[in-house]
Phi, psi and omega in degrees: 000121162311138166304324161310328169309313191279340185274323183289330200285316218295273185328321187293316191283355178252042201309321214264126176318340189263342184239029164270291163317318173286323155343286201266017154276318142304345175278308135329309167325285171321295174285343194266009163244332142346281177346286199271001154331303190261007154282310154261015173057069128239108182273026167289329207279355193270331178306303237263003180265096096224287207297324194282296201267002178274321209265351159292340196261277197318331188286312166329292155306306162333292167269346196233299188257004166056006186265173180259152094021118150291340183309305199303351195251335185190091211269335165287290158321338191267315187311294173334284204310306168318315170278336170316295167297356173265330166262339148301322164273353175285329163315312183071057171218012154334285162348310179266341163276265212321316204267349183264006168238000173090015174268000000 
C-alpha cells in the first residue's frame, strides 16, 4: 500500500464530523503541552501529548465511528495523517480530501 492509499483509507475511517472533532481536540491538546513543555522548561509536560491525542483519537473510534484505530496497523503513517488532517482543517483545506474518498 502507497502512502496516498493509506491516507484516502485513513480519511474513510474518520467519515463522521464527531470523530474528526475528537481528533483535533486531541491533537490541540498533544501540541498544546508540547507547547508548554518547551515553555515552561518542564519536560513532564511531554507525557501527557501521546495520552492527550491517543485517548481523544481511540475514544473516538471506539464510541463514535465504531472502527479499530489505524494507528494500530500503521502507527507512523496514522501520527502523519493525523496532523495532516488537522491541519488541513485548521486551514480549511479538508473539504477536498473528504470529497476524493467519497465523504
Amino acid at each position: 500500500m502507497t502512502y496516498g492509499e493509506f491516507w484516502l483509507r485513513y480519511l474513510r475511517a474518520h467519515a463522521k464530523p464527531a470523530t474528526r472533532a475528537l481528533h483535533y481536540c486531541g491533537s490541540t491538546l498533544a501540541l498544546g503541552s508540547i507547547a508548554l513543555a518547551i515553555l515552561a522548561h518542564n519536560y513532564g509536560w511531554l507525557v501527557f501529548a501521546p495520552v492527550a491525542g491517543y485517548s481523544f483519537a481511540w475514544g473516538a473510534h471506539f464510541f463514535v465511528e465504531h472502527n479499530r484505530p489505524e494507528t494500530f496497523g500503521h502507527p507512523f503513517w496514522s501520527l502523519i495523517s493525523d496532523f495532516r488532517m488537522f491541519f488541513l482543517f485548521i486551514s480549511g483545506r479538508l473539504q477536498p480530501h473528504l470529497r476524493t474518498c467519497g465523504l
